[in-house]
C-alpha angles and dihedrals in degrees: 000000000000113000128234103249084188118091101178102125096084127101118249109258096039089059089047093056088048092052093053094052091045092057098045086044093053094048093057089045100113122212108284108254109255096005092113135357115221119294126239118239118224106215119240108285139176122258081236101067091040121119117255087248093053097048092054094048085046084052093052095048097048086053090044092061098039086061099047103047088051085053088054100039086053094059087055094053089045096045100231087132129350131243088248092060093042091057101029115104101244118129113162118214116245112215129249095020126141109207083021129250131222143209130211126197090253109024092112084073088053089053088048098042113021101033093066096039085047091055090047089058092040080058105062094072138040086202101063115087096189144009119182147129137244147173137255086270110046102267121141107199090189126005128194118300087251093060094046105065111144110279107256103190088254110111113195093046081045096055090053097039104036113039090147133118091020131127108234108203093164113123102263090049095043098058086044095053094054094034107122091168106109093260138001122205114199127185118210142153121231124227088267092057097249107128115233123185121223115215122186137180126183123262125208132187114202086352095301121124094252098168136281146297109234122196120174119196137171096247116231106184120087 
């Protein structure tokens, strides 16, 4: 059975109230236990001394960024949402949803605009395994095609195939989302035992830090 993501049959002040327990929920979540062990953070270094592979991954999600906060800047102009909604807290649950799922007012523009420039980045290297945005928060508004296949009532197939839509509060996201250096390099290993690295860049939208810009890729070079 595939699951609504839209939750716009409530009434308003019903969702309003959902959304302040969701996000009060989400900020008391704890890191799941053995998700991740603790990253390794790269120190600050210069362009200069990166890796070819990580100079190319830092150019894609630059560009990344640069593209997504003109998408969101141009639902402002054109008044399809506000910058007060974009940056407000407010994450309405979706029903029926294990991990749970959440709306935005204006999420719908994030499934139209970033998910395909985020696809287009995702594209540009077969070693890259993600390339998304979030908030501050943790909140992906819009993951990769691949991660947003329609919910089926089987958990363990849904946690691989739908990560959308869902506040990440573990450790490596965490540092990402509030990162405001020019870029951040984590190491991490995945639950399989393969090491990805996280690299995240701000994002701002009409100079504001907004969130981040998140690409995780299997690293080749030694």
């Amino acid at each position: 059975m595939t699951h609504s993501k839209s939750p716009s049959s409530r009434p308003r002040a019903t969702r309003a109230c959902f959304a302040i327990l969701g996000m009060a929920c989400a900020g008391l979540a704890p890191a799941r236990a053995g998700a991740q062990a603790h990253p390794k953070v790269a120190p600050p270094v210069q362009v200069d001394s990166l890796t070819a592979q990580e100079k190319e991954m830092l150019a894609i999600a630059n560009d990344l960024a640069k593209r997504c906060a003109a998408a969101m800047e141009r639902w402002i102009a054109n008044k399809e949402t506000t910058e007060e909604k974009l940056f407000a807290s407010l994450y309405y649950p979706v029903p029926d949803t294990d991990p749970p799922m959440y709306s935005t007012d204006w999420d719908r523009f994030a499934d139209r605009d970033i998910q395909p420039i985020e696809d287009a980045a995702l594209a540009r290297s077969a070693a890259l395994a993600f390339a998304i945005i979030t908030d501050k928060n943790g909140y992906i508004p819009a993951h990769n095609q691949r991660y947003s296949l329609p919910l089926t009532g089987n958990k363990a197939m849904d946690l691989v195939n739908n990560r959308t839509k869902k506040l990440v509060v573990h450790r490596t996201a965490m540092r990402a989302q509030r990162n405001e250096a020019p870029f951040l390099f984590q190491r991490y290993p995945r639950e399989t035992g393969e090491m990805m690295i996280d690299l995240s860049v701000p994002l701002y939208v009409r100079g504001v830090h907004w969130g981040t810009v998140r690409v995780g890729y299997r690293p080749t070079d030694s």
